[in-house]
N, C-alpha and C positions, 0 to 999 in steps of 0.2 A: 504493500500500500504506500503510494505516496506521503511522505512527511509535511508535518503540519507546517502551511505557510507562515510568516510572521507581518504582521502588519504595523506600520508607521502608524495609520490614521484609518478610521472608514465613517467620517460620515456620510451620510446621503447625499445624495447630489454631486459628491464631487466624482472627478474623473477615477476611477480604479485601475492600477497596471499592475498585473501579476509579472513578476521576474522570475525567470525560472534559470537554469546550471549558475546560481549565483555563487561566490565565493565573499568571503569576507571584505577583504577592499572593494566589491562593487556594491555592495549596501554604505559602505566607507564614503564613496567617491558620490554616489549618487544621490542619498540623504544629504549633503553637505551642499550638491550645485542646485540640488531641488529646493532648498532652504533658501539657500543666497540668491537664488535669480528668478526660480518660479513658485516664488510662496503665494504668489498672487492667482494662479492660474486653477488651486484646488488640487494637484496631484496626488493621489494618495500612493505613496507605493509600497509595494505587498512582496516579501523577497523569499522566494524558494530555493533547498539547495536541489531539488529534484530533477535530474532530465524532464523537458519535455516531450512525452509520448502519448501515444492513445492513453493511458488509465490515468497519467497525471493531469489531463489538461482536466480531470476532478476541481484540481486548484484552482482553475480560473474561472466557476461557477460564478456568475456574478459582477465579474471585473469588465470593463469596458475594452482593456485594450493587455497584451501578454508583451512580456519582451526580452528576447531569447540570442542565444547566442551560437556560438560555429557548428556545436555538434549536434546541439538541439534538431528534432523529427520535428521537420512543418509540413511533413507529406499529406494527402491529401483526406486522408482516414482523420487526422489530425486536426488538418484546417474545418472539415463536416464537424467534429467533434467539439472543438472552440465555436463555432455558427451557432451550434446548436444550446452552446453555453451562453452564448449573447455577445461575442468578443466581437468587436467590430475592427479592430487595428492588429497587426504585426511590428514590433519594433525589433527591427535588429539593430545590436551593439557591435556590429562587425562590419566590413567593407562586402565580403562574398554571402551571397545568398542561394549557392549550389544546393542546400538543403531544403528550399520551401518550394511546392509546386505551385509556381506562380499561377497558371491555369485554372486550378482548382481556389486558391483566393481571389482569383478575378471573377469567376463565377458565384460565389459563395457573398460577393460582397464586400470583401476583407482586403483593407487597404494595407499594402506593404511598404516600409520605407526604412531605409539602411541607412548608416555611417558611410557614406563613398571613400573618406579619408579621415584618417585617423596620426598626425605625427610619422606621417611615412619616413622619418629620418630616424623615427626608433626602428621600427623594421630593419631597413640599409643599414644601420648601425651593429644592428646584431647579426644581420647575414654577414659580414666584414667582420667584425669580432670574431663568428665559430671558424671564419677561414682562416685568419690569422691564428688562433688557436690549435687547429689541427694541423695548418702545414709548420708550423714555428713549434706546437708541442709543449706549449705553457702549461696544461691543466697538467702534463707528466712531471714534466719538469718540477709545478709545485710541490706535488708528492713526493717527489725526488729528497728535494732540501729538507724538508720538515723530515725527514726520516735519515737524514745528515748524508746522504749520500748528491756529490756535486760529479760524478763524470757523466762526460757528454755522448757517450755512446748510446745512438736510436734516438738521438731529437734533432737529427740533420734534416732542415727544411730545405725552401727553395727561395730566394728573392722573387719577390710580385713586381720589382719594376723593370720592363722592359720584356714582360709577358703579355700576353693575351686572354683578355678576359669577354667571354659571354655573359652577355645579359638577356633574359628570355622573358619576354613582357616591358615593354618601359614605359609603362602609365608612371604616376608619382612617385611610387616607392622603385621601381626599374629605375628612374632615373636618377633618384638620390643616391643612389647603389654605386651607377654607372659613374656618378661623379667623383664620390670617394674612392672609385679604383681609379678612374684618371690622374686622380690627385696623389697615388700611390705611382706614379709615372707606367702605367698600362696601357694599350692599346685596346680600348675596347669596339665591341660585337656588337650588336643589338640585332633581335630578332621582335615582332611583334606587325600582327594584320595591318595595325594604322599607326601610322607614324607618327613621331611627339619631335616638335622642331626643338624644345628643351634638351630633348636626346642625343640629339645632332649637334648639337653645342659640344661634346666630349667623345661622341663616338659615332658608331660607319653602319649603317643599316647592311643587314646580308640574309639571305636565304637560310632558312635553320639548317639544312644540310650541311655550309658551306661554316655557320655559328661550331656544329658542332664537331667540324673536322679539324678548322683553326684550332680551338680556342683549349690554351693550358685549365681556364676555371671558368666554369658558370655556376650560374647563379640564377633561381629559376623568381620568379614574380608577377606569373600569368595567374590568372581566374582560372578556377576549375568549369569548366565547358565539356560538353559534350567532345568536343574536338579538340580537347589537351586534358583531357582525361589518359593515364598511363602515358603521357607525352614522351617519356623517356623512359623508354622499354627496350627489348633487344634491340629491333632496327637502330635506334639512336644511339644506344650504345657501342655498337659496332663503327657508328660515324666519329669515335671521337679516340682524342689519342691515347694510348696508353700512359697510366698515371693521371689521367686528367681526375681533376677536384671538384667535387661535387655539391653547389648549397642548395638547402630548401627552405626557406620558411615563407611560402606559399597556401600551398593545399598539398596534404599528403596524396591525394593518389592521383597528384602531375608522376610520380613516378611508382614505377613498375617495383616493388621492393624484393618480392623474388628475382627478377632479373639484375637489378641492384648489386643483391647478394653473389651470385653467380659473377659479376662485373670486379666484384672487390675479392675474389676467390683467385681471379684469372690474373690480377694485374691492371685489368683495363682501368677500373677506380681506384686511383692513387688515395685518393679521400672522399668522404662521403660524410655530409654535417647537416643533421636535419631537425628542423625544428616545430615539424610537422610529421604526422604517420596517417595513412590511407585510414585504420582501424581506430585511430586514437579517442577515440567517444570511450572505450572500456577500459583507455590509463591515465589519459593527462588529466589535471586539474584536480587528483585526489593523490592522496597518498597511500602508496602503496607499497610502503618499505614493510610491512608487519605479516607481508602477506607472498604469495609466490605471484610471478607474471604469465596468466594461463594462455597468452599469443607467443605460441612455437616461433611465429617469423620475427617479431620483435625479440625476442631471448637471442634468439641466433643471430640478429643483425649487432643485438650489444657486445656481444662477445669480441667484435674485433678491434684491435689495438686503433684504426686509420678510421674508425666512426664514432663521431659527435654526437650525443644529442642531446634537445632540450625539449622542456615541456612546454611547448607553445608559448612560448614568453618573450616574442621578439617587440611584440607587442607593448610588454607591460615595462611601461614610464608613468611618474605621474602628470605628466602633459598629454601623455595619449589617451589615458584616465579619465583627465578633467576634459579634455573637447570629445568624447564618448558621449561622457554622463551629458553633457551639454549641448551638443547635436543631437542627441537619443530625444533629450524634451523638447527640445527646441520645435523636433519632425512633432510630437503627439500635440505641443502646441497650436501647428499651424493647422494640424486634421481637425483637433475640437471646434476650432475656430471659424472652417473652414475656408481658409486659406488655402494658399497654393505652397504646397510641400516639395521645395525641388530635387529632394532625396526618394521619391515614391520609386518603387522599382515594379 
């Protein structure tokens, strides 16, 4: 059974927003900007630590509008379920909405409206961070010292300037990316349908094929789509050079993670740093040191010395935080009101 929601406030009349996969700092973050900017507007809001699924959306019995986050079920079973509770809004607190069938809330009634951007220079900062980390070998190395041992045998990196870097996607955060590897004196790639003349300011548009034969590192920062769905699977892997470095903190299942695994088995992935998993709705964002990890392909991908990973946290700054919580109300502001919402998706 779903766990009991907690509510800030309920009086009548005002607006109700059930939160659901909440963690501590987003009740933190969002109580505080709901306080300071829209105490006027009536918000009440109601924080569950619960996924949202069929039997949870019990919780939003009532509530005018739910708001949910990356792993969260907005499939269709879901969206009937919330109608039929009375919910008229979707808020996402995230930039991709690969999980909600848009279709089924446009029929249903149910208006959808996203975060588009969120501090995309924390993202870029951390994809750059787990690279430098895995090819330089810092998180080893600190182990190392603390346990008094200083020789340098097995943390021989590579220099990034004067290399070549892929970037796959250069919307905001592809290009904050692509600038701090320029700024690392790089040659960078860019791959991506529509072109961002911001991008072209440090880097050379190319064919993914041609992205992934070049380039010593990519770095991936597409939307998960139908058509970059496993983006990087055998075929692409096979296009790229031996050792080549691998980032993700995208969407995990831009890549193929059995193929992945087979890739860093063979040599072909020199390194692999990901800060996203195709599966990750059943590990990230809880703790689970007390307990064993029941995904066989996650076990076997930690296992190797040349792979990073983090728990979806490229994300979390407190400026990414505070214009969430602040664009999240901002979107439920302009729908009560009915205004024009330019984040509706």
């Amino acid at each position: 059974m779903p766990s009991t929601a907690q509510d800030t406030a309920t009086d009548r009349g005002r607006t109700r927003v059930v939160f659901f996969s909440t963690q501590p700092y987003d009740r933190r973050f969002f109580t505080r900007i709901n306080d300071e900017r829209f105490v006027d507007d009536g918000f009440d809001l109601v924080f569950s630590r619960d996924r949202l699924t069929v039997e949870s959306t019990a919780l939003a019995a009532g509530a005018d509008a739910v708001c949910v986050f990356v792993n969260d079920d907005v499939s269709a079973p879901v969206i009937e379920a919330l109608r039929a509770a009375g919910v008229r809004t979707v808020l996402l607190r995230c930039a991709g909405f690969n999980n909600v069938d848009l279709d089924a809330a446009r029929a249903a009634g149910i208006a959808v409206a996203r975060v588009p951007a969120y501090s995309p220079e924390a993202v870029a900062e951390h994809a750059v961070t787990m690279l430098l980390t895995l090819n330089r070998k810092t998180h080893r190395a600190y182990n190392r010292v603390r346990e008094g041992n200083f020789a340098l045998d097995g943390l021989l990196g590579f220099t990034l300037h004067g290399k070549v870097a892929g970037v796959v996607g250069t919307g905001r955060i592809g290009v904050c990316a692509a600038r701090i590897l320029h700024g690392f004196g790089m040659q960078v790639l860019g791959s991506d349908p529509y072109r961002n003349p911001e991008f072209e300011k440090v880097g050379t548009y190319v064919e993914p094929d041609e992205l992934f034969e070049r380039s010593d590192v990519i770095t991936l920062h597409s939307p998960l789509t139908a058509d970059t769905y496993h983006l990087i699977g055998k075929q692409a892997l096979d296009k790229m050079k031996d050792g080549v470095f691998l980032v993700n903190t995208s969407r995990g299942a831009l890549v193929d993670t059995k193929q992945a695994i087979k890739a860093l088995k063979s040599g072909k992935l020199g390194g692999l740093a990901i800060d996203v998993y195709e599966q990750e709705e059943a590990l990230f964002f809880h703790d689970r040191s007390h307990s064993f990890i029941p995904d066989d392909v996650f076990a076997r991908l930690s296992t190797f010395p040349n792979v990073l990973i983090t728990g979806h946290q490229a994300f979390f700054t407190g400026e990414a935080l505070d214009q969430i919580s602040d664009v999240t109300l901002s979107n439920l502001r302009a729908l009560v009101r009915g205004e024009d919402c330019p984040h509706l998706v």
